[in-house]
N, C-alpha and C positions, 0 to 999 in steps of 0.2 A: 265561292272561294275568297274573293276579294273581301267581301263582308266580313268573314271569317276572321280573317288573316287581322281587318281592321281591329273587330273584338277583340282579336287574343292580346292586342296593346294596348286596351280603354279607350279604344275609339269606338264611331258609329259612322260605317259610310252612308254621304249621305246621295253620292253620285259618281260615276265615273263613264272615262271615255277610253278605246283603245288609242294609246299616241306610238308604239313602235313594236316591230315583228321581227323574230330574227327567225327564219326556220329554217331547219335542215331535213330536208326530209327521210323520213327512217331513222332519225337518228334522235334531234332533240329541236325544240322550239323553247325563246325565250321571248317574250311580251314586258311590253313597260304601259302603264294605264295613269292617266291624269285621273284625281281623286280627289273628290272633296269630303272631306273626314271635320265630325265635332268631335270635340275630345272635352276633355273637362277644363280645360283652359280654354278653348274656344274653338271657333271652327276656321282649319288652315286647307291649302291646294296641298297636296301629297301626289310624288311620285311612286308609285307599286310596282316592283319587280315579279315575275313569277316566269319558274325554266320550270319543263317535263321534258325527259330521258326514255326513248324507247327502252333502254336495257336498264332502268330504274336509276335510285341517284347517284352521284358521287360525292366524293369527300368533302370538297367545298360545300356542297348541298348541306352539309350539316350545320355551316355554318347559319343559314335562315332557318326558317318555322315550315314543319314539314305536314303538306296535308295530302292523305289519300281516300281512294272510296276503295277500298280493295282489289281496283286492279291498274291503277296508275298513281303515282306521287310528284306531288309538286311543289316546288322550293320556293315561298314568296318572302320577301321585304320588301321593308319598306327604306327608302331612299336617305341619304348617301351609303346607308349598311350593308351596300352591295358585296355578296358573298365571296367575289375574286380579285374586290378591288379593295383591302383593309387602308390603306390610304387615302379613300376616299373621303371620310368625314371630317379629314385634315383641310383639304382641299375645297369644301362645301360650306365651312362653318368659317366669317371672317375671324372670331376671336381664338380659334386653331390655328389659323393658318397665320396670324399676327405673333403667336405665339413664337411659332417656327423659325419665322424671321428673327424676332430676337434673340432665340435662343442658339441661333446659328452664325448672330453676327453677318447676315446674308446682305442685308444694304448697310451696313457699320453704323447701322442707331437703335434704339429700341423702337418699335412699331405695338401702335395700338389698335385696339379691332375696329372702332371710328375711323382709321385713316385706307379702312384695308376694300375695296369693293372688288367679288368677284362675278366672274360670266363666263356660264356655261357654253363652250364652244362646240365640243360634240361630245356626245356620251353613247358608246355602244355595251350596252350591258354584259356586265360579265366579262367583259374585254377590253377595257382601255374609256380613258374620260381626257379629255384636255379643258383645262380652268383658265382663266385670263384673268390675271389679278393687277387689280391697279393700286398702288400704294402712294397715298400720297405724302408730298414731302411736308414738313413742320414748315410753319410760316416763317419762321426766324432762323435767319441760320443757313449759308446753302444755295443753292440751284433752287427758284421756286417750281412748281409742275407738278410730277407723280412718277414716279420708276414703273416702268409694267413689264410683270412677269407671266410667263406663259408655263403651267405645273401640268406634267404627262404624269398620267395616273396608272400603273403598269400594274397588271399581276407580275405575282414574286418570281414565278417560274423565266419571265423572260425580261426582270428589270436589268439583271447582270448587262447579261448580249446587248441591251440597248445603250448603258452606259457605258460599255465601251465601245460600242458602235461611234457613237457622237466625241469620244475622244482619238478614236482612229482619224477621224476626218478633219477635225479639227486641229491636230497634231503636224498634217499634212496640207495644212492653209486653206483650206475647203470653207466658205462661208455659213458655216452649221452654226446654229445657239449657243452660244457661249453658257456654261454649264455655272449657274448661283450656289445648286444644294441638290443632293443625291441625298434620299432617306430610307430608315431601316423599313418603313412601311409601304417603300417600293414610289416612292415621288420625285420625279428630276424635274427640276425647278430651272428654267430656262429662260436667259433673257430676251430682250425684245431684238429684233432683228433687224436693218436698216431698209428702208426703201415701201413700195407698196406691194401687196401680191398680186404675182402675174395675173391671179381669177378676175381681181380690177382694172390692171393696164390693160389687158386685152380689146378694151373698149374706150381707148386711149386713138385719134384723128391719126397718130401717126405711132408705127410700128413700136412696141414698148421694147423688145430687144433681137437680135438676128436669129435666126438658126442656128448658123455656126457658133453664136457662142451660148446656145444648148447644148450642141456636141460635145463642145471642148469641156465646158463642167463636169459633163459625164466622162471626158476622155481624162479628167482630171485628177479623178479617184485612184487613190496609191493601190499599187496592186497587191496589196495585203488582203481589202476587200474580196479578190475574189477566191480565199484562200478561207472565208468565212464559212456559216451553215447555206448548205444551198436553198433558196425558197423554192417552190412549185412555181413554174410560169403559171401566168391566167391563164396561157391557153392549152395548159393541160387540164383546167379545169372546166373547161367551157361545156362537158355534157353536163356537169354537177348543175351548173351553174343554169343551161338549158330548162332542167327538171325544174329546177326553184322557180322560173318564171313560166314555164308552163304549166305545174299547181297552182300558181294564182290566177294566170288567165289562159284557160286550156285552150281558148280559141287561137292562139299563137304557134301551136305544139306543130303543127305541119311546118311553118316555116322557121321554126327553129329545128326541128330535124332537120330542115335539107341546109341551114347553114351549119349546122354543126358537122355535115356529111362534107361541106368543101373546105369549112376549115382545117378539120383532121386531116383528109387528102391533100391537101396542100401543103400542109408542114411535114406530112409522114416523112420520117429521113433526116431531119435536118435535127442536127446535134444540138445538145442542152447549152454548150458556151459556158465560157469561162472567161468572157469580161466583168472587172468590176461594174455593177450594174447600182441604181436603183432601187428599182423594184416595185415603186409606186410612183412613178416621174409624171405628173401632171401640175398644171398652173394653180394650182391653189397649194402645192408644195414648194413655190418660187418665190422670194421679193427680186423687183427690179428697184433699179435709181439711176436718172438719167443713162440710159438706153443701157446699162450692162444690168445682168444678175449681183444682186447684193445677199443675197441669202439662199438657202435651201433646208427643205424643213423637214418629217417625219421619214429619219433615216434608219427606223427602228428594220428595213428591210434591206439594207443593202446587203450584196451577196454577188457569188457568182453567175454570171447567165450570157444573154446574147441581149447585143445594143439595141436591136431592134425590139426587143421587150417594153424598151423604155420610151423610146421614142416613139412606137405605137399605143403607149398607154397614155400618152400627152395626146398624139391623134383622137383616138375614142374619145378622150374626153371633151376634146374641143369638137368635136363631129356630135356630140351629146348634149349641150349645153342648153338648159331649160330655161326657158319664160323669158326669154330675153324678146326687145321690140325688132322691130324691121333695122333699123339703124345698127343695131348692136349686132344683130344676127349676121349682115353684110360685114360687119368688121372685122366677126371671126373667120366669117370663110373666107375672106382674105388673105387671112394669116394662114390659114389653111395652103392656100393656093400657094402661098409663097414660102412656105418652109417644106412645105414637101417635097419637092425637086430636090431641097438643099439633101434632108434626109434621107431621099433616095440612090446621092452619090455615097451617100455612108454606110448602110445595108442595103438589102435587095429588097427592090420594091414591092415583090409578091409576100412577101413574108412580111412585110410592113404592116400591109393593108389587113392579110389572115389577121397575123396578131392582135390587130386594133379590130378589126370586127368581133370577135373573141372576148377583150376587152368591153368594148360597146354591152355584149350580151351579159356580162356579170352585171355592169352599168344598170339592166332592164334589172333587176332585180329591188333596188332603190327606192320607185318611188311606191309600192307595195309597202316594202318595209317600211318606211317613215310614214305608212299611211297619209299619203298625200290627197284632199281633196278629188283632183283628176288624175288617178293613178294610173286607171286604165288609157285613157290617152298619150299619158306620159310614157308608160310603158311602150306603147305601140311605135311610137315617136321615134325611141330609143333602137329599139329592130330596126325601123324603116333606113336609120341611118347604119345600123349595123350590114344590111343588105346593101345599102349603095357601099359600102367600103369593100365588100366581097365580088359583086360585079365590077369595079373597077378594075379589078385584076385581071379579065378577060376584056 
């Protein structure tokens, strides 16, 4: 298929690797493949998209090169021409995205593609890309340095909701990104934010910011928020989520049925909530600077829910945290030890720990998906900690 796909644009693969998996079982799998492609100009690394549809394709799907054998089709491109993301080859190509800027009067100079370096920060196919462009300034003239912009690469169905997500917050003095350029091809272009991310501080001699003024951030959201679209909590997702990690590694499937059995039982009852929430509240969505919160970042979710949603998704994640050394490991559960007490005068602590175990279990799905070297270790790793967050509650 890959071969294929390379032919039908005048190329000739000459190799590939699988680099990312998204699948949903019964429903649809999307794959991305590292490629080494000649072409007639010479030979480049090519990223390869390819999505199959249990119930055959959809409309976007038209938008790539369609191949079937008569009883499945599959949607492949090739990279940045990712079929949900039309914004994307904006964001991919410096002398596009140089363009942008001038044509937008976005830093009040003209910008050339020489001064423009970008770096791919995450890219989930078919769903969202974040770009980190650094611009640098003219030597004459000015502040010497570079301005860096961070460009959210949205499908069109949910760019609205986001950009006025990030101007709800921001309206309401909230440290969210100050918003550069909103574009018709679905790009909100976002300045740099001040401080470091919490994912760094965390590994900081001494505590990078309190509990309490975690809370308060969150307690800080105008209640407009919770008058938005409701999201799914993870943890009513957590059998979906169960299944995903037990098709990759069946041998896990007993004991994720029986956490999946305590954390249902656990929560059965307890209402959806209606605080302004989050929705994705972990350390790599934080800047700190000297010891307060200076930023927060992918608010593409905030919505109605319960606090403990959020606060147990900063749990999971830091109960989850990979390849770290001995030193760094002891720093997080530290921070562990000492912000949960705080956390647990603010929600109930049983519901805390369900929800972050629940969390944790989407978590295992991960390092599959990014096809990590040790995935299967990593996966296990992931439950083990998901299991100590469940037995703590008893």
């Amino acid at each position: 298929m890959l071969a294929a796909a390379v032919r039908h644009s005048g190329g000739t693969l000459v190799s590939w690797q699988l680099d990312h998996v998204d699948a949903n079982p019964q429903r649809s799998t999307t794959a991305t493949y590292h490629a080494v492609v000649d072409w007639p100009f010479g030979r480049r690394q090519e990223l390869i998209g390819a999505s199959a549809r249990a119930e055959g394709r959809s409309r976007s799907d038209e938008r790539a090169v369609i191949f079937g054998d008569g009883s499945r089709e599959v949607a492949v491109w090739l990279y940045p021409d990712d079929p949900d993301l039309p914004g994307l080859p904006t964001a991919a190509y410096p002398d596009r995205f140089a363009r942008l800027l001038t044509e937008r009067g976005t830093l009040g100079r003209r910008v050339s593609a020489d001064q423009v370096e970008l770096e791919m920060i995450g890219y989930r196919p078919r769903r969202r890309a974040v770009v980190k462009a650094t611009v640098a300034r003219p030597p004459t003239g000015g502040s010497p340095g570079a301005d860096v912009l961070f460009v959210k690469v949205l499908r069109g169905q949910n760019f609205g909701a986001v950009l006025d997500r990030h101007r709800l917050l921001l309206q309401a003095g909230l440290p969210a990104p100050p918003i550069a350029a909103a574009t018709d091809d679905h790009l909100l272009v976002l300045g740099e934010l001040p401080g470091r991310p919490l994912a760094v501080a965390l590994f900081d001699r001494v505590p990078p910011v309190a509990a309490e003024d975690l809370i308060g951030l969150l307690d800080a959201m105008p209640p407009a928020v919770a008058t938005l679209e409701r999201h799914r909590p993870w943890a009513d997702a957590v059998q979906q989520y169960a299944t995903m990690v037990g098709s990759a590694l069946p041998s896990a499937q007993p004991m994720l049925n029986e956490m999946v059995g305590a954390i249902r039982t656990g929560l059965a009852g307890i209402p959806v909530g209606d605080e302004p929430t989050h929705g994705d509240f972990y350390e790599a969505q934080l800047f700190v600077r000297q010891g307060r919160i200076s930023g927060i970042l992918d608010i593409d979710t905030i919505g109605p829910g319960r606090r403990a949603d959020d606060l147990g998704c900063l749990i999971a994640h830091l109960a989850t945290v990979q390849r770290m050394n001995q030193d760094q490991a002891m720093r997080v559960q530290h921070l562990i030890t000492e912000w949960l007490p705080v956390f647990d005068r603010r929600v109930d602590p049983v519901e805390l720990r369900l929800r972050a175990a629940a969390i944790a279990i989407s978590l295992a799905t991960g390092p599959y998906r990014g096809q990590e070297p040790d995935w299967q270790g990593e996966t296990w790793q992931i439950l083990r900690s998901a299991e100590q967050l469940i037995r703590s509650v008893s």
